[in-house]
C-alpha positions in Angstrom: 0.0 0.0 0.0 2.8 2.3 -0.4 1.7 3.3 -3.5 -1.1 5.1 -2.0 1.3 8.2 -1.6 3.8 7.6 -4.1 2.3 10.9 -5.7 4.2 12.7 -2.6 7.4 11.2 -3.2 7.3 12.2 -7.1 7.0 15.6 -6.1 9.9 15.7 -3.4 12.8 16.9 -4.8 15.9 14.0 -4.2 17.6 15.4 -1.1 21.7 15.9 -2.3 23.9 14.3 0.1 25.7 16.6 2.6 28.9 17.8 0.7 32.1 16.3 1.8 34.7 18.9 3.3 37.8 19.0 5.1 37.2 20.4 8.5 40.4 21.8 10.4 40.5 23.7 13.6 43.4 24.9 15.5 42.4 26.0 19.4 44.4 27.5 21.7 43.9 28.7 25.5 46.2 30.6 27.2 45.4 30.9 31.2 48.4 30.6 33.1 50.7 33.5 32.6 54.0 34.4 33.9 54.5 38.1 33.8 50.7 39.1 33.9 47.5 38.3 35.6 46.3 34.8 35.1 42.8 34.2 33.3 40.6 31.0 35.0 38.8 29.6 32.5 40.9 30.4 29.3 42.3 26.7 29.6 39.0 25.2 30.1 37.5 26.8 27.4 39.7 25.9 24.7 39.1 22.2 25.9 35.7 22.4 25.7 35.6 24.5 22.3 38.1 21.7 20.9 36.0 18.8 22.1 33.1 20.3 20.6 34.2 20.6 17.2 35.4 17.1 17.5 31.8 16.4 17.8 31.0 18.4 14.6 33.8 17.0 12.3 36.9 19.1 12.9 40.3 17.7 12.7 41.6 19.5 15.7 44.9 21.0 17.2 44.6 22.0 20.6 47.3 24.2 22.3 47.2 25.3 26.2 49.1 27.6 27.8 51.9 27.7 24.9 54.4 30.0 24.3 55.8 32.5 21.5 57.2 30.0 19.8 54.9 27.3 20.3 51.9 29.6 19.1 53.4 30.7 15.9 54.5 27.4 14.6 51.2 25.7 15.0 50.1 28.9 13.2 52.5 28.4 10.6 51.0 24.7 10.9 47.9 25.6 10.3 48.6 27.3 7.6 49.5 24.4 5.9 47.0 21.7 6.5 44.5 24.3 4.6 46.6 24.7 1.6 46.9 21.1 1.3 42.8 20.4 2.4 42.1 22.1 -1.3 39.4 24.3 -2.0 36.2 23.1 0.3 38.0 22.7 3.3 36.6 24.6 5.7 39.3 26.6 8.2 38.7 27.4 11.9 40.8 29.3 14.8 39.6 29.6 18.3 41.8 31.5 20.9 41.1 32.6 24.2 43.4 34.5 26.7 44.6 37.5 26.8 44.5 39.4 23.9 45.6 43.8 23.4 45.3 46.2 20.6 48.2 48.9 19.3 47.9 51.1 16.9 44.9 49.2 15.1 46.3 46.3 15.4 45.5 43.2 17.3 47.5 40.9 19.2 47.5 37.3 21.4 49.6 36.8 24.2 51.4 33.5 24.7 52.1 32.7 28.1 55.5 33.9 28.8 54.9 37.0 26.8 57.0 39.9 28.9 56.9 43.8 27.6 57.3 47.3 28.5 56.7 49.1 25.5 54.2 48.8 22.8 56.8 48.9 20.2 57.8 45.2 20.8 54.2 43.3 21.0 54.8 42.2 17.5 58.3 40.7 19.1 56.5 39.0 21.7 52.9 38.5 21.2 51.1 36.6 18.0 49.6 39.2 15.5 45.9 38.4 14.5 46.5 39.1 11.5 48.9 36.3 10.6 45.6 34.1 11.2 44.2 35.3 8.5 47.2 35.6 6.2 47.6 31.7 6.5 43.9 31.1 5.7 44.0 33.6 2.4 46.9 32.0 1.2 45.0 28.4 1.4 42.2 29.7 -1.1 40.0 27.7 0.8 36.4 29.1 0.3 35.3 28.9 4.5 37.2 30.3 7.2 36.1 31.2 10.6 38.0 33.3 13.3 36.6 33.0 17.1 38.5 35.1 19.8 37.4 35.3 23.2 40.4 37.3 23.8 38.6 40.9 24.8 39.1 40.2 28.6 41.2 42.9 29.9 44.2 45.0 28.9 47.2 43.7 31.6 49.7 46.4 30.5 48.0 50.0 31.3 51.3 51.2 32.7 52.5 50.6 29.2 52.2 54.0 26.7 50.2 54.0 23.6 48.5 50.8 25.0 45.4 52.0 27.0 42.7 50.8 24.3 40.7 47.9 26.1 39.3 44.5 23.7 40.1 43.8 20.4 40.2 46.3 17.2 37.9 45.2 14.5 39.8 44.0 11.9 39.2 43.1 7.9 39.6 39.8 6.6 39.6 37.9 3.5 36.8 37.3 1.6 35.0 33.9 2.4 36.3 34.5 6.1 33.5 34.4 9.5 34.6 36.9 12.4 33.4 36.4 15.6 34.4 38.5 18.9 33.2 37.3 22.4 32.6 41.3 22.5 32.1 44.3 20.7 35.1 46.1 19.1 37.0 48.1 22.5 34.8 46.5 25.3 36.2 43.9 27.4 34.5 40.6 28.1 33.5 38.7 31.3 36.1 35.4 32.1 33.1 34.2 33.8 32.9 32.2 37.5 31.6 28.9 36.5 34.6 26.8 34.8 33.7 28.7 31.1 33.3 32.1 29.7 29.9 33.0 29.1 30.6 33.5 25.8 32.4 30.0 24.6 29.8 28.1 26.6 26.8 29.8 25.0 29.0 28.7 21.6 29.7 25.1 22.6 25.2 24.8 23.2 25.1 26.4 20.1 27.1 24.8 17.7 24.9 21.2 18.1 21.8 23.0 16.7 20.9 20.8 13.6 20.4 22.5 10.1 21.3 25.8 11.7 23.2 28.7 9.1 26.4 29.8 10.9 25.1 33.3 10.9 21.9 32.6 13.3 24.2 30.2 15.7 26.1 33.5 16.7 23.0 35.3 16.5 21.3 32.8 18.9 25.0 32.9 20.9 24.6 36.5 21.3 21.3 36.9 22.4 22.1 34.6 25.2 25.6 36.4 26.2 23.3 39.7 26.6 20.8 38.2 28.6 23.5 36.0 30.9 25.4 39.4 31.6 22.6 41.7 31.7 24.0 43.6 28.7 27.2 44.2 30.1 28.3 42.3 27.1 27.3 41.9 23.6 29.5 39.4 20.9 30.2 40.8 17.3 30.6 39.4 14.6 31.1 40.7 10.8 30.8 38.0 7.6 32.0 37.7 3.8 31.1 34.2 3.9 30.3 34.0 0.0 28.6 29.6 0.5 26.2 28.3 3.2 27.8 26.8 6.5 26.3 24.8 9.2 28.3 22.9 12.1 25.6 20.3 12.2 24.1 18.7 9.2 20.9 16.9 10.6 19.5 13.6 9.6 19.6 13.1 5.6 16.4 11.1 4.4 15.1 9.5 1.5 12.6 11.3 -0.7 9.8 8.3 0.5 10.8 8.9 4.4 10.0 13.0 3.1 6.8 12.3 2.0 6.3 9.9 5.2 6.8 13.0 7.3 5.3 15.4 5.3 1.6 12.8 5.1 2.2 12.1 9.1 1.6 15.5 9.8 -1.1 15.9 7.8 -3.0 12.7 9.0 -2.4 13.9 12.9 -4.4 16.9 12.4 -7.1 14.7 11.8 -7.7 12.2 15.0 -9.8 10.2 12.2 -9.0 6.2 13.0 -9.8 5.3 9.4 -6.8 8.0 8.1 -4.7 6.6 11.0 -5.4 3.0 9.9 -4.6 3.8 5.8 -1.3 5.3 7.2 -0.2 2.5 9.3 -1.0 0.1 6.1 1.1 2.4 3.7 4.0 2.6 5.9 3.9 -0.6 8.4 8.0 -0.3 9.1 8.0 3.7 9.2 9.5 6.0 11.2 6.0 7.3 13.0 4.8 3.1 13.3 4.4 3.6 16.9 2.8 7.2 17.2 0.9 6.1 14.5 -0.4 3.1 16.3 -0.7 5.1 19.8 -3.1 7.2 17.5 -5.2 5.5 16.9 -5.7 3.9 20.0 -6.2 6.8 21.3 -8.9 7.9 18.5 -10.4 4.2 19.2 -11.0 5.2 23.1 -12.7 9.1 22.3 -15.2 7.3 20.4 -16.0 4.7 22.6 -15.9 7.4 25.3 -17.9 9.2 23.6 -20.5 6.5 23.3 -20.4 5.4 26.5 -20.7 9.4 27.8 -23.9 9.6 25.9 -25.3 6.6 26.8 -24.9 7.6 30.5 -27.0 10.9 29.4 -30.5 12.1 31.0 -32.9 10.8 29.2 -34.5 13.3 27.9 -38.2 14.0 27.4 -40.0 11.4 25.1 -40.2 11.7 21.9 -42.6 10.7 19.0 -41.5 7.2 18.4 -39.2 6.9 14.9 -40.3 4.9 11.9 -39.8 1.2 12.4 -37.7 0.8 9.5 -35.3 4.0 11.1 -32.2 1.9 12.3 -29.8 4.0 15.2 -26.6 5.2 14.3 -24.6 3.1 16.7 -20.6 3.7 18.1 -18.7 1.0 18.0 -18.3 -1.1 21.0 -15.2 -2.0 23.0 -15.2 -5.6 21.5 -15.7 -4.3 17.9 -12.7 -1.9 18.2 -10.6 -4.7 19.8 -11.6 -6.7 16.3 -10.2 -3.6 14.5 -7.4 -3.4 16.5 -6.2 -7.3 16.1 -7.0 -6.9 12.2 -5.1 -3.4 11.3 -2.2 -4.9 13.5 -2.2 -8.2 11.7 -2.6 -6.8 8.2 -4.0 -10.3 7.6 -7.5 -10.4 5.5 -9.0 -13.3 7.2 -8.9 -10.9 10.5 -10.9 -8.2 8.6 -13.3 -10.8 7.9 -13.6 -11.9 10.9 -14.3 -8.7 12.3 -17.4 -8.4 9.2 -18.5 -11.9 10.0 -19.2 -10.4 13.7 -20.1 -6.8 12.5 -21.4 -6.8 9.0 -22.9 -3.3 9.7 -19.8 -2.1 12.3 -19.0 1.5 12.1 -15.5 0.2 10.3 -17.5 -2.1 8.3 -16.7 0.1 5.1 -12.8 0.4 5.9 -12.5 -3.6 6.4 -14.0 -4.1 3.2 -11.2 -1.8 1.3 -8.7 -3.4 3.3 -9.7 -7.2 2.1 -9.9 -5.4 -1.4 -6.2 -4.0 -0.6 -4.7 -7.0 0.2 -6.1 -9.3 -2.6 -4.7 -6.2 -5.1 -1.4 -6.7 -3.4 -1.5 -10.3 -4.6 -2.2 -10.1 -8.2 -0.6 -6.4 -8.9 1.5 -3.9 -8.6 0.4 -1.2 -6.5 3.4 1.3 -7.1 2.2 3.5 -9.7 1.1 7.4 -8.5 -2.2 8.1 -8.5 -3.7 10.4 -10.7 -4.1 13.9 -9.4 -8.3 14.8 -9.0 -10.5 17.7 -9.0 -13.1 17.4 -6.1 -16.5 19.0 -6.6 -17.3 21.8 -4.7 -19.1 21.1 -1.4 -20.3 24.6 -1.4 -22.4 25.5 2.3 -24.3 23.1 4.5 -27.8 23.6 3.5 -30.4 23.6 6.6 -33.5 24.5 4.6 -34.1 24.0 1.4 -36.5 25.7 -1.1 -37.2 22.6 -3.1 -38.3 19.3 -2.1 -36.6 15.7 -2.8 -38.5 12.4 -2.9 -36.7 8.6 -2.8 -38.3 7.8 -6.3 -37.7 11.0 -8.5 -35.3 12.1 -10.6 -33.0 15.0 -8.6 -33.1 18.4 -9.7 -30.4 20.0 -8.1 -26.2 19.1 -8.2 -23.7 18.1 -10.0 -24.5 17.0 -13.6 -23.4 13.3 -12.7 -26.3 13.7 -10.4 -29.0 15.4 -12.1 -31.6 13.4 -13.2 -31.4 10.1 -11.4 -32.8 9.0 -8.4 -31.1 8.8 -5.2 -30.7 5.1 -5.2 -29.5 5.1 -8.6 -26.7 7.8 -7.5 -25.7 5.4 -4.8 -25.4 2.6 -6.5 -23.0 3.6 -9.4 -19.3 4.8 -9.7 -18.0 7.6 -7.6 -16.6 10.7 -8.9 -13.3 9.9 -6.8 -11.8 8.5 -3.9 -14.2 7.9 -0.6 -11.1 8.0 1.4 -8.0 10.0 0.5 -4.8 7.9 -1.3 -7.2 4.9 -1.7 -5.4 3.5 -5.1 -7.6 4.2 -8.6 -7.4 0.2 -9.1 -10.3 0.1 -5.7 -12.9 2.9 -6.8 -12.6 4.7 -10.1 -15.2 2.3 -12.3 -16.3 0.2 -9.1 -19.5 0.7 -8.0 -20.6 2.0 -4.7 -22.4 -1.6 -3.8 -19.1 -2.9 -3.7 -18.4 -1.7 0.1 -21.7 -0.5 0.9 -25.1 -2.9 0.4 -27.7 0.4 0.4 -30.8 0.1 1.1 -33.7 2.7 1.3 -33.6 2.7 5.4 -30.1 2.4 5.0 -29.6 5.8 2.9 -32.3 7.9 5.0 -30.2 6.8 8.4 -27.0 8.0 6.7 -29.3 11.1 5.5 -30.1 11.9 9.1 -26.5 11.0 10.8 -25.5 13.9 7.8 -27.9 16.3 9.6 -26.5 15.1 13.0 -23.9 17.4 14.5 -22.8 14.7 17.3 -19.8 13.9 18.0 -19.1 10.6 16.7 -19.8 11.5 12.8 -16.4 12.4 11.7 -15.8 9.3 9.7 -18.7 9.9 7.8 -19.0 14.0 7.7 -16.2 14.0 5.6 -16.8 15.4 1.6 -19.1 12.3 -0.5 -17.4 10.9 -3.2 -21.0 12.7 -5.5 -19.5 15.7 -4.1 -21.0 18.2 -1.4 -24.2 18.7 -3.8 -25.5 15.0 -3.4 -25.1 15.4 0.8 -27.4 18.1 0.6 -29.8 16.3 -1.4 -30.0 13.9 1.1 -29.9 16.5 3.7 -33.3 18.3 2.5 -34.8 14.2 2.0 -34.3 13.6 6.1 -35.4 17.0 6.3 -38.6 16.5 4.3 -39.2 12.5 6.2 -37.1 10.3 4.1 -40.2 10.7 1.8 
């Protein structure tokens, strides 16, 4: 019964496979300093930052508390593993610890940096810059710059170096910028084991599907509402392709257009809908919600049924024509029979379940499923299903201006309608399906005897349950397969006495 909805996976568009890429990080966290105050989390923070692009794919280098030398040469590294990860590879540098602008320009401190005037920080610090040299001279298309280096400024003594943060510099085109704060403010270290800044990062990052650009949005929004805007990260962009840390789950165009009719038949709470999605995707994905359902559905009607039942009686009324049979719910032992049949999938079970309730409420939908299953046998059901046109149902119609009578032509609907009588409209081929994705193959040139054996007392109880408002008619209030302009013939007939 897949082929019910194979009309939804000819329209899904194939999904393309998440593009390979190279992924190479290099993190560093510089905390424990020898000629300036220390920073707590800066070594914690790199970990976590470097464990966390693990998780995402990275190929990572992680430096802690390293020196001059050691932070240039794993620069110079770096630098090298993109040139040789070719165009798609995608280049990332984290830092945190100290970090101090001069004269525009930005620098990180390694660990045993010592100065006393500004003219020697390119001697003894790292120059930002040299970051981004490296990754422009890879060509790579994605690179992505993270400093949470804005903390303080430790050498205000020091002339010409009283700026606080980080200058806002200009990189390379295809290059991501991000700043733990904005250009000259100084960022929080933070007192629980991470900055606020690289652990609103590392939450971040795991967001499936999500563009790079709203992940530091989202990080950002968070920083300003952890520190009560005393803080507020920047970022600038000439990202010139899509990035995401997190590619989520890739699935086939028939698990799309699983999804895509699951939310459409839970909007519903209709068992029969419920039932022909279990049958069309017996292994999916939504199986057991599916199944949970419409258990759930199974129990409001019987609820329902059993709420009315326990009703005041109410005043008595003129006693009904004898040949006027009750509408009845279905009762716990009938839905248990439905149950055991759309679980088994078996035919004989759906029989079984007629044998015991020729005229149950589900007597229509064990019918089509016998009809399914013997199809399944003798032919292929994978073929889309024509796309239909249904006829306008137009408005419920309480009264009526004209009359309609069992044994005369109709006046009023549809042409397919006009001009035969109501048994004769019931009795031949629908317009289209009675139940949505039913295959063409089990309606279109079938006749309506084929699931339902009408009778004249039959049609004026289904007349009257049309008129009926209650709240166990959902099944059969949806649109007729005549179109809405035969249900209101048969409205006016109750109406006028089933004359």
């Amino acid at each position: 019964m897949r082929g019910l909805f194979a009309m939804l996976v000819f329209m899904i568009s194939t999904i393309a496979p998440a593009m390979a890429e190279e992924r190479i990080a290099l993190v560093i966290g510089n905390g424990t300093y020898a000629q300036v105050a220390s920073l707590d989390n800066a070594g914690s923070d790199a970990e976590l930052m470097a464990q966390r692009l693990v998780d995402v794919g990275f190929n990572v280098t992680l430096l802690t508390d390293a020196t001059e030398i050691e932070m240039k040469r794993a620069v110079t590294q770096f630098g090298r593993d993109l040139r040789s990860g070719g165009d798609d590879a995608v280049g990332l540098f984290y830092y945190a610890g100290h970090g101090v602008q001069s004269f525009g320009a930005n620098y990180l401190l390694p660990v045993d940096a010592s100065l006393t005037v500004a003219a020697d920080l390119d001697l003894v610090g790292l120059d930002a810059s040299s970051v981004l040299r490296q990754m422009a001279s890879a060509r790579n298309r994605t690179n992505i710059v993270i400093l949470d280096a804005c903390r303080n400024n430790p050498f205000t003594e020091i002339p010409d170096m009283d700026d606080n943060g980080l200058a806002e510099m200009k990189a390379p085109t295809g290059t991501f910028l991000s700043y733990a704060t904005a250009p000259g403010a100084v960022a929080l270290d933070g007192a629980s084991g991470n900055s606020p800044f690289t652990a609103a990062l590392a939450e971040a990052m795991l967001t499936e599907d999500t563009p790079i650009e709203q992940v530091f949005k989202d990080v950002r929004v968070r920083v300003i509402e952890e520190t009560r805007g005393v803080q507020t990260p920047w970022d600038t962009s000439s990202l010139t392709r899509d990035f995401v840390f997190v590619t989520g789950e890739q699935i086939s165009p028939e698990e799309a257009a699983e999804e895509r009719l699951w939310k459409s038949v839970q909007q519903t709470n209709d068992p029969i809908q419920y039932m022909l999605f279990l049958r069309s995707f017996p292994s999916g994905r939504y199986q057991e919600q599916a199944r949970q359902a419409l258990n759930a559905a199974l129990a409001q009607e019987l609820n329902t049924g059993e709420a009315q039942a326990a009703a005041p009686t109410p005043a008595p009324a003129p006693e009904p024509p004898a040949q006027d049979p009750k509408v009845t719910l279905p009762t716990a032992s009938e839905a248990e029979m439905v149950e055991i049949a759309r679980t088994s999938g078996k035919a004989e079970d759906y029989q079984a379940y007629l044998d015991a309730y020729p005229d149950g409420v589900f007597a229509g939908l064990a019918q089509i499923e016998i009809a399914a299953i013997e199809a399944q046998q003798t032919k292929d059901p994978e073929r889309p299903a024509e796309p239909r046109q249904k006829p306008d149902p137009g408005p419920a119609v309480a009264t009526a201006d004209y009359e309609v009578f069992f044994d005369r032509p109709l006046e009023h609907g549809v042409p397919e309608i006009v001009g035969k009588t109501i048994m004769e409209v019931a009795t031949s081929s629908p317009l289209f399906s009675p139940i949505d994705g039913l295959p063409e193959e089990m309606w279109k040139n079938q006749t309506c005897s084929n699931c339902h054996q009408w009778t004249r007392d039959d049609l004026c109880a289904q007349a009257k349950f049309y008129n009926n408002d209650g709240g166990t008619a959902r099944a059969l209030r949806k649109e007729h397969p005549f179109g809405g302009t035969f249900k209101r013939n048969l409205r006016v007939w109750a109406d006028g006495g089933c004359r």
